[in-house]
N, C-alpha and C positions, 0 to 999 in steps of 0.2 A: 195512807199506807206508809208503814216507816220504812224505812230499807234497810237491810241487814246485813254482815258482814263479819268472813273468817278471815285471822290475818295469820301467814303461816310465823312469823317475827315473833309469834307469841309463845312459838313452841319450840323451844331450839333442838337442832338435830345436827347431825354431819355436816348434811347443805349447804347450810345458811340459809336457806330459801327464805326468800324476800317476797313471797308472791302474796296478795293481797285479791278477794276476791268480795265484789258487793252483789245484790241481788234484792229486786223489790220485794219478790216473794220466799219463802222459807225454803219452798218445793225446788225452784229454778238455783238458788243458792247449793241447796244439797246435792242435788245435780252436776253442777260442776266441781263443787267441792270434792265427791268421790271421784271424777275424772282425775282430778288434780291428783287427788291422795293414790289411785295405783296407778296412772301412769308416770310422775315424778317421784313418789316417797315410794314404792312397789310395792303398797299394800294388797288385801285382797278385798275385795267389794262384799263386804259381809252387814249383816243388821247389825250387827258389835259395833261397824266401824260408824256406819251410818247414824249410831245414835251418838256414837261418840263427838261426830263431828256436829252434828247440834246442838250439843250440850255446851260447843265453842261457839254458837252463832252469838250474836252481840247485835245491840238497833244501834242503826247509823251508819257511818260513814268510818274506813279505817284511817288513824293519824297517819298523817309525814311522816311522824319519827315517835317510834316510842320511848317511853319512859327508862332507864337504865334496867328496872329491875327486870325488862318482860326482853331484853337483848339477848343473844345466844352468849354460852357459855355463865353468864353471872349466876344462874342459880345453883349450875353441878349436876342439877337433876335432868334425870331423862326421861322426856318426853316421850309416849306413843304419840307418831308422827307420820 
C-alpha cells in the first residue's frame, strides 16, 4: 500500500500554513484533511471541497522543503485553500 499525502505548502494562502499531512489510506487521509480545511482554512465541509482536496492527494511521502516554484507567494495566484 502507498501512503499518500496533502501538503498545505503547495497552496499558498494568507497563512502560510505549513501543515503537511500523510495517510496509508485515501479515506483516513480525506478525513483529516477536511478537519484540517474548516477548522484552520474556515472552509465549509461540502462534496466541492471534498473532491477538491483529492484531486491534491499525491503517493508518498511530503518533502522537507519544497521546490521555489510550489512556496507561498511566488506564483501570485490564489489558491482555494
Amino acid at each position: 500500500m502507498t501512503r499518500k499525502f496533502i501538503d498545505c505548502r503547495e497552496f499558498p494562502s494568507d497563512m502560510h500554513c505549513s501543515v503537511a499531512i500523510s495517510a496509508d489510506s485515501e479515506e483516513e487521509l480525506l478525513g483529516i484533511a477536511v478537519e484540517h480545511a474548516v477548522s484552520v482554512h474556515h472552509h465549509q465541509d461540502t462534496p466541492a471541497l471534498r473532491q477538491q482536496l483529492r484531486q491534491m492527494f499525491k503517493d508518498g511521502m511530503p518533502p522537507e522543503h519544497l521546490p521555489m516554484s510550489g512556496q507561498a507567494g511566488s506564483s501570485g495566484a490564489s489558491h482555494a485553500h
